[in-house]
C-alpha positions as CSV (number, residue, x, y, z in Angstrom):
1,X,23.9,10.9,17.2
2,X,22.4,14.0,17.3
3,X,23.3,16.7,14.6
4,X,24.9,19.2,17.2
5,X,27.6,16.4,17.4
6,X,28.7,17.5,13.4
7,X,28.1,21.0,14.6
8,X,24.4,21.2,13.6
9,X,24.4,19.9,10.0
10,X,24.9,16.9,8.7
11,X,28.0,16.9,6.6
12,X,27.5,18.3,3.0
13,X,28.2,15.4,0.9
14,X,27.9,13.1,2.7
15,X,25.0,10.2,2.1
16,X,23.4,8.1,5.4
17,X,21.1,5.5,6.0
18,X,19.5,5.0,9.2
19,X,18.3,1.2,10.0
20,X,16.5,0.1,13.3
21,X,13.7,-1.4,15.0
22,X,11.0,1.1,15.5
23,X,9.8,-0.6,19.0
24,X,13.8,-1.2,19.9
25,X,13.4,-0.1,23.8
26,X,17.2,1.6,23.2
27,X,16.6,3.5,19.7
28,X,13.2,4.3,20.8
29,X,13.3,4.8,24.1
30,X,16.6,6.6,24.7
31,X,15.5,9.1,22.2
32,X,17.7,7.8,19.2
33,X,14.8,7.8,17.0
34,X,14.4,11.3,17.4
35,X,17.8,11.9,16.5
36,X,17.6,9.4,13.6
37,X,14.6,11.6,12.5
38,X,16.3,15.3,12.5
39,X,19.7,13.8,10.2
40,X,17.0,12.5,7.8
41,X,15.1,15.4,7.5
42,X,18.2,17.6,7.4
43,X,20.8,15.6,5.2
44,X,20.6,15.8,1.9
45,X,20.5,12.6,1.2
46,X,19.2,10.2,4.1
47,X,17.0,7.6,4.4
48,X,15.8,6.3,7.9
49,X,14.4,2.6,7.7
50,X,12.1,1.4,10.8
51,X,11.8,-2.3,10.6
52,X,8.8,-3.9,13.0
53,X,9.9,-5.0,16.2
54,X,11.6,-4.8,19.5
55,X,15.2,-6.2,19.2
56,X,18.4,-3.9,19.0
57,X,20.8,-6.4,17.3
58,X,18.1,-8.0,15.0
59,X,20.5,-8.0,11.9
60,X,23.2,-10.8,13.9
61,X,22.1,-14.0,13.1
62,X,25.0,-15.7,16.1
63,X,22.5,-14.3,18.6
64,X,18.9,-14.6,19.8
65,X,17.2,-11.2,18.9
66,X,17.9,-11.7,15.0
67,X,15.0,-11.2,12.9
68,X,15.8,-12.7,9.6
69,X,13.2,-11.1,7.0
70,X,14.6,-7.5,8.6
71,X,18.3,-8.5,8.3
72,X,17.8,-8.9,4.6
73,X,16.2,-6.2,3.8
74,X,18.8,-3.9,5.9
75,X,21.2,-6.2,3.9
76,X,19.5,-5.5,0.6
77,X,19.4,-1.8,1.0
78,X,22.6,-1.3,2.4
79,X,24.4,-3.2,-0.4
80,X,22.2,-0.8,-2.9
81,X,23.4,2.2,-1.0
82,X,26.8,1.4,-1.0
83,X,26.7,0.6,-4.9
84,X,25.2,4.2,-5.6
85,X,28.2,6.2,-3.6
């Protein structure tokens, strides 16, 4: 989401991690990324994480597009960031 949706800033406070696909044709290219980009460079403290490849749902191992080395690293870092908040 784009930071105009929390009025222009990201919330003060408020910690965020971003995880995707940096070919993902819906992050990418709908312009996510480019959201994704501004909250990380104007939250205090946010990390964006672009994993290689082209799938949107890569971190779901019921379906076809999972990508298991990415999903455990998304897995890893999001179990770190949830242990530091």
């Amino acid at each position: 989401m784009p930071l105009e949706a929390f009025g222009g800033v990201w919330p003060e406070g408020v910690p965020v991690q971003i995880h995707a696909m940096d070919t993902d044709p819906c992050f990418v290219g709908e312009g996510d990324v480019d959201a994704a980009r501004e909250v990380a460079a104007h939250a205090e403290d946010a990390e964006l994480f672009l994993y290689p490849g082209d799938q949107h749902y890569f971190a779901d191992s019921a379906l076809p597009s999972y990508r298991p080395e990415a999903a455990a690293l998304l897995r890893a870092r999001t179990l770190e960031f949830l242990a530091t908040v």
